[in-house]
Short mmCIF file of the C-alpha atoms (twelve columns), coordinates in Angstrom:
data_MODEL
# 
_entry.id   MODEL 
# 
loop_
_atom_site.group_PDB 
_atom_site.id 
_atom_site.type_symbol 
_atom_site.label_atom_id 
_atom_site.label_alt_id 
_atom_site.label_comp_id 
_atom_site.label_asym_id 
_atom_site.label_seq_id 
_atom_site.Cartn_x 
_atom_site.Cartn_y 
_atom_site.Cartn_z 
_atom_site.pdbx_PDB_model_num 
ATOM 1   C CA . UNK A 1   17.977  -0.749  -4.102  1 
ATOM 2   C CA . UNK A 2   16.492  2.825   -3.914  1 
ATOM 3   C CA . UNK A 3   13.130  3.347   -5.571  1 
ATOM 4   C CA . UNK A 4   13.040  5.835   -7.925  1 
ATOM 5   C CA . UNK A 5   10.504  7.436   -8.719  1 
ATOM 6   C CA . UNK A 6   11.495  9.128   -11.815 1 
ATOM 7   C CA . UNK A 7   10.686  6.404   -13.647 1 
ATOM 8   C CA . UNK A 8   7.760   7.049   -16.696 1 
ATOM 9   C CA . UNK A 9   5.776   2.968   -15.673 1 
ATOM 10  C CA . UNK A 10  2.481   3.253   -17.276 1 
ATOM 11  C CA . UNK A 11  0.008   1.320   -15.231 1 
ATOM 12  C CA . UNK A 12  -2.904  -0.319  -16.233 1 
ATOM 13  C CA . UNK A 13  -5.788  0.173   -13.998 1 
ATOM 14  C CA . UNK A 14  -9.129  -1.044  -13.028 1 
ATOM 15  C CA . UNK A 15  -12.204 1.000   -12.987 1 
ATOM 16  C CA . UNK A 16  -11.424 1.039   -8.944  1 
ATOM 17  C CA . UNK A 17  -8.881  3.810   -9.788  1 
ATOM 18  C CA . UNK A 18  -6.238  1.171   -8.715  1 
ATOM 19  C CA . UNK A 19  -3.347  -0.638  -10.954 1 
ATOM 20  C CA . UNK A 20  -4.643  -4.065  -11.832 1 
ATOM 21  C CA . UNK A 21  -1.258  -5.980  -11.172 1 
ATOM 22  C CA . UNK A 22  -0.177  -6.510  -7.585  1 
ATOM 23  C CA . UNK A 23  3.295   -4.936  -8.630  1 
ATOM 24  C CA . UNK A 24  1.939   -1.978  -9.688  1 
ATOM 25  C CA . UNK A 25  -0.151  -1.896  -6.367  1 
ATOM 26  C CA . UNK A 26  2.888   -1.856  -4.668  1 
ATOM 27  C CA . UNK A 27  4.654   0.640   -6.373  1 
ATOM 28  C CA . UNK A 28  2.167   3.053   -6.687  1 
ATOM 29  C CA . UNK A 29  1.500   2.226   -2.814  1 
ATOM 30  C CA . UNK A 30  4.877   3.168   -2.085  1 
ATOM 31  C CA . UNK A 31  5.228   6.702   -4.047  1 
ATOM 32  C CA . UNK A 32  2.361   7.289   -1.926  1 
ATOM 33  C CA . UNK A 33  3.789   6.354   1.350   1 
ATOM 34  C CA . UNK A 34  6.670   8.793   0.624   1 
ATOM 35  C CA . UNK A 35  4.702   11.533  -0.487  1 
ATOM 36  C CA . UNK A 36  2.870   11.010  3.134   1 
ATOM 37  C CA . UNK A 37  6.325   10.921  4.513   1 
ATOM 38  C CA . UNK A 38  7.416   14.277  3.084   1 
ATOM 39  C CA . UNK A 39  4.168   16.262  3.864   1 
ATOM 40  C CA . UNK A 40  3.897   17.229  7.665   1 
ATOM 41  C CA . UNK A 41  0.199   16.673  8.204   1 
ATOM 42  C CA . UNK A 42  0.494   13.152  8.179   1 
ATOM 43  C CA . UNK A 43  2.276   10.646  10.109  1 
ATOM 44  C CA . UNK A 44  2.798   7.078   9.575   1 
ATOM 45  C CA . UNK A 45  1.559   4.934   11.470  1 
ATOM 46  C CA . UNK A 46  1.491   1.333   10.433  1 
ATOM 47  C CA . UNK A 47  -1.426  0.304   12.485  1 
ATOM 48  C CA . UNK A 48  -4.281  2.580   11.233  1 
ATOM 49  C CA . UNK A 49  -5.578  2.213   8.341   1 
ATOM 50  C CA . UNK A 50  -6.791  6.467   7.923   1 
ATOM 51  C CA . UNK A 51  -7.547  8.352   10.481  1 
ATOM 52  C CA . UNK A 52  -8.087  12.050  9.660   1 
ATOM 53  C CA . UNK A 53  -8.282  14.574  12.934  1 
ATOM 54  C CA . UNK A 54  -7.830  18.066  14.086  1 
ATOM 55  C CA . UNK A 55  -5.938  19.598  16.834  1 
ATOM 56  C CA . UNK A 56  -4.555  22.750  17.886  1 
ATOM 57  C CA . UNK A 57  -2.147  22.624  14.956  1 
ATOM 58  C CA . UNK A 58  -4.806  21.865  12.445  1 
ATOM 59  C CA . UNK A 59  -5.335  18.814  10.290  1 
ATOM 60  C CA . UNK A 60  -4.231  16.174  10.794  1 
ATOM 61  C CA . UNK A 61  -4.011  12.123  9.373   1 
ATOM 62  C CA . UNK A 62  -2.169  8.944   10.319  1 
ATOM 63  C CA . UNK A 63  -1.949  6.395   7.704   1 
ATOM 64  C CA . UNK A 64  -0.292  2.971   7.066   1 
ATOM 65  C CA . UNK A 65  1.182   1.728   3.857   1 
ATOM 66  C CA . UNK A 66  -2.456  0.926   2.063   1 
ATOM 67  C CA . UNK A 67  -3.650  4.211   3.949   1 
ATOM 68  C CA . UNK A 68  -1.369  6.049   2.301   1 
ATOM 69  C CA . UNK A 69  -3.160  5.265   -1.299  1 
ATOM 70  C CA . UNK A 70  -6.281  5.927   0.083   1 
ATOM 71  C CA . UNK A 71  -4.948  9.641   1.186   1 
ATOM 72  C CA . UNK A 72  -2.962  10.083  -1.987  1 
ATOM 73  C CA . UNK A 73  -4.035  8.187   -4.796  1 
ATOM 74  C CA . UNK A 74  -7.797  7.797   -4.492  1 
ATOM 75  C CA . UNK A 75  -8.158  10.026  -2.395  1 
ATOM 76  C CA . UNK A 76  -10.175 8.890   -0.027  1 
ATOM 77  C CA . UNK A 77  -13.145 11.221  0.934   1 
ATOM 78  C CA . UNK A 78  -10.136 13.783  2.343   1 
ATOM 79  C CA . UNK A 79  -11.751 16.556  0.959   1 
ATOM 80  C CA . UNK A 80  -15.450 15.702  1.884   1 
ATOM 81  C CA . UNK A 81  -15.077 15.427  5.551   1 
ATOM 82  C CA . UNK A 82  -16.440 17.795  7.360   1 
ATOM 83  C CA . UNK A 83  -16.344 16.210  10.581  1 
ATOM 84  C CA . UNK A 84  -13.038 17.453  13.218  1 
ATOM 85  C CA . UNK A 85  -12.646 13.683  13.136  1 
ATOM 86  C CA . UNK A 86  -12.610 10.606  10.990  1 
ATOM 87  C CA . UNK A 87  -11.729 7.365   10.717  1 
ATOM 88  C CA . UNK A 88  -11.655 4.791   7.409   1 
ATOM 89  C CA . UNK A 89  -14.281 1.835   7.329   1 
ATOM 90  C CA . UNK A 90  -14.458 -0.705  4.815   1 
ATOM 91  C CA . UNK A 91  -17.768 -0.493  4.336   1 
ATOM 92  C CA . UNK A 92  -17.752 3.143   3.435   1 
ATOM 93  C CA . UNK A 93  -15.760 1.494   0.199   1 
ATOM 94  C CA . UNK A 94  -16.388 -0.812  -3.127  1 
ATOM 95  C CA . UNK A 95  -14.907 -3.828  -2.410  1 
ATOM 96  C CA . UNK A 96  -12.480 -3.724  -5.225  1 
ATOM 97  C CA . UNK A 97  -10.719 -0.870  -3.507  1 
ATOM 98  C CA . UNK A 98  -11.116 -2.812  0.127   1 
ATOM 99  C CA . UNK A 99  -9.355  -5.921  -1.589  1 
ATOM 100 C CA . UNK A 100 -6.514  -4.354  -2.839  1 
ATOM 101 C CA . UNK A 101 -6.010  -2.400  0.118   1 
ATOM 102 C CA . UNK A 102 -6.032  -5.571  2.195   1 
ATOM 103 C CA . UNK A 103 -3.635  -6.817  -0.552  1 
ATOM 104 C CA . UNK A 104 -1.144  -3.645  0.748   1 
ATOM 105 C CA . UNK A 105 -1.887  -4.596  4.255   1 
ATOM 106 C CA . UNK A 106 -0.902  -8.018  3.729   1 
ATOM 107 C CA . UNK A 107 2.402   -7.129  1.731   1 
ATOM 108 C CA . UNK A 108 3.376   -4.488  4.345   1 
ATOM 109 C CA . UNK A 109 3.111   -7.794  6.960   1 
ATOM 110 C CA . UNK A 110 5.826   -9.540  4.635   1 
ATOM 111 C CA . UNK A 111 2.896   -11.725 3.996   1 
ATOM 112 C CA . UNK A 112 2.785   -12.603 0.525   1 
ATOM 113 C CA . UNK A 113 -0.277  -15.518 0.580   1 
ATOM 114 C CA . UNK A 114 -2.476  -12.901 1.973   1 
ATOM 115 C CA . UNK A 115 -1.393  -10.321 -0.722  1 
ATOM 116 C CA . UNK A 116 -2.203  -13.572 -2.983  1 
ATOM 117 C CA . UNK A 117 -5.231  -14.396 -2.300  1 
ATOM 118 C CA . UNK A 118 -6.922  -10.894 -2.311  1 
ATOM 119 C CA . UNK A 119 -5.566  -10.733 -6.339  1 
ATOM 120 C CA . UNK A 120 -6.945  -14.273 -6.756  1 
ATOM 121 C CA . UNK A 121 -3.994  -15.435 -7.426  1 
ATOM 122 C CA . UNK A 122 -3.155  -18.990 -6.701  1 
ATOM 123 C CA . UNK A 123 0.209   -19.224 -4.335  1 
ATOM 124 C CA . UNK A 124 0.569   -22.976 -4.685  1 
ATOM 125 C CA . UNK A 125 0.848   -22.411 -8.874  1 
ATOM 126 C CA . UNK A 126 4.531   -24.042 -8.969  1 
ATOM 127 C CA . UNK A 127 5.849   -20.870 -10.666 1 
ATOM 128 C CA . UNK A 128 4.830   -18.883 -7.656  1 
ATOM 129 C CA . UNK A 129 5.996   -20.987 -5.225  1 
ATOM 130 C CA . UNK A 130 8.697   -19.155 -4.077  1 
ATOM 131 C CA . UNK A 131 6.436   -16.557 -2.511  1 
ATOM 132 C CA . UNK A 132 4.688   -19.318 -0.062  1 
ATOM 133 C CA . UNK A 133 6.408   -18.363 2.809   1 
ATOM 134 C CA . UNK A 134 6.221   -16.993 5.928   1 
ATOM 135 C CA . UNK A 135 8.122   -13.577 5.386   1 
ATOM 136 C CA . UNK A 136 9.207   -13.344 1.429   1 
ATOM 137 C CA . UNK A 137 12.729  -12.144 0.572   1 
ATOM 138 C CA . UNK A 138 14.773  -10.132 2.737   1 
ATOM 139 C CA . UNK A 139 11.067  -8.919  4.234   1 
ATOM 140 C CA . UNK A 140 11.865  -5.492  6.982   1 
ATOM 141 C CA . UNK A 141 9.004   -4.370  8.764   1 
ATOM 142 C CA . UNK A 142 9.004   -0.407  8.176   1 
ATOM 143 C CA . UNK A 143 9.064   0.462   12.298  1 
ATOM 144 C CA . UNK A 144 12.495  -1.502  12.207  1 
ATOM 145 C CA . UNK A 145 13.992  0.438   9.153   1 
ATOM 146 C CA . UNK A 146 12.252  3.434   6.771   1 
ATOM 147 C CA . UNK A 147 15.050  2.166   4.281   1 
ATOM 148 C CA . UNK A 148 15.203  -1.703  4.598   1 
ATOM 149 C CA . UNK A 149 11.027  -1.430  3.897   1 
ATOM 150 C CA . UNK A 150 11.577  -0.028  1.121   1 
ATOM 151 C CA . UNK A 151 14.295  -2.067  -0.436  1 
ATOM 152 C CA . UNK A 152 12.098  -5.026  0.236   1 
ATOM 153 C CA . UNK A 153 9.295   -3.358  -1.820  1 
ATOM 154 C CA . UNK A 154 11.425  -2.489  -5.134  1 
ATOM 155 C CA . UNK A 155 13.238  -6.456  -4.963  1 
ATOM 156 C CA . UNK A 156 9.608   -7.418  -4.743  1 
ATOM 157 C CA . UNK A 157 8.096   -5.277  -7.207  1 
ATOM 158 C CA . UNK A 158 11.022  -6.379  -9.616  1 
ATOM 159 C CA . UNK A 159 10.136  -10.172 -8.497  1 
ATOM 160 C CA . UNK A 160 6.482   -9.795  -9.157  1 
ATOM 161 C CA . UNK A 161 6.846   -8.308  -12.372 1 
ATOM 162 C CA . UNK A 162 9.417   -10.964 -13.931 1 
ATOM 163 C CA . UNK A 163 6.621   -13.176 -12.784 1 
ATOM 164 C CA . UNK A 164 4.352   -10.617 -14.664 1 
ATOM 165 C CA . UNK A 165 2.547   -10.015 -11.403 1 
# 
């Protein structure tokens, strides 16, 4: 399943700046991630969060799946750094925002009772049971396969929202 972003999905969002459904999250999370993947001043990099830097090519930022909302959709303080360096902190943010981004963090781990309980959302509810797992669906981690991440995100975005996640 290829996601597609051509799709016209109104969202409905928080005062955060963030969708307010987890699926939405997701799918906003992962236009972002390929809009980081097409532009060459950033590189993924699944372990940092948002770390913004200069070298002798210019500027620079590594981001992970969550990171890349916080470079694309928010965007995170990109164009108020003045600093040659910087690196995200949670603190710096509302805790909304740092929620929801641990909710990406979570879902990027195939970890779906993390992504749970930073929505509040109660995993052993019977009709969500199928998410109490360790790795949900046919879960790729994105270093093993660009592709197979992906197609895990759009089964689970279609799961969540038949769930009306």
């Amino acid at each position: 399943m290829a996601f597609d972003t051509t799709v016209d999905v109104t969202y409905e969002f928080d005062a955060d700046g963030l969708p307010k459904k987890l699926s939405d999250l997701i799918e906003v999370a992962l236009y972002d991630l390929e809009k980081c993947e097409a532009d060459p001043k950033f590189k993924i990099e699944m372990s940092t969060w948002f770390d913004k830097y200069t070298d002798k090519n210019g500027v620079h930022c590594e981001v992970c799946f969550a990171g890349a909302v916080l470079a694309q959709t928010i965007p995170y303080k990109v164009k108020d750094i003045k600093h040659r360096s910087f690196e995200f902190c949670f603190n710096d943010i509302e805790d909304s925002i740092g929620k929801k981004l641990q909710a990406l963090d979570h879902v990027r781990n195939g970890d779906m009772q993390g992504a749970f309980e930073e929505f509040d959302i109660d995993i052993k509810d019977q009709k969500y049971e199928k998410y109490d797992c360790v790795a949900y669906g046919n879960y790729t981690p994105y270093e093993t396969s660009r592709a197979g991440f992906k197609d895990y995100l759009c089964e689970l975005i279609a799961d969540l929202r038949a769930d009306g996640l």
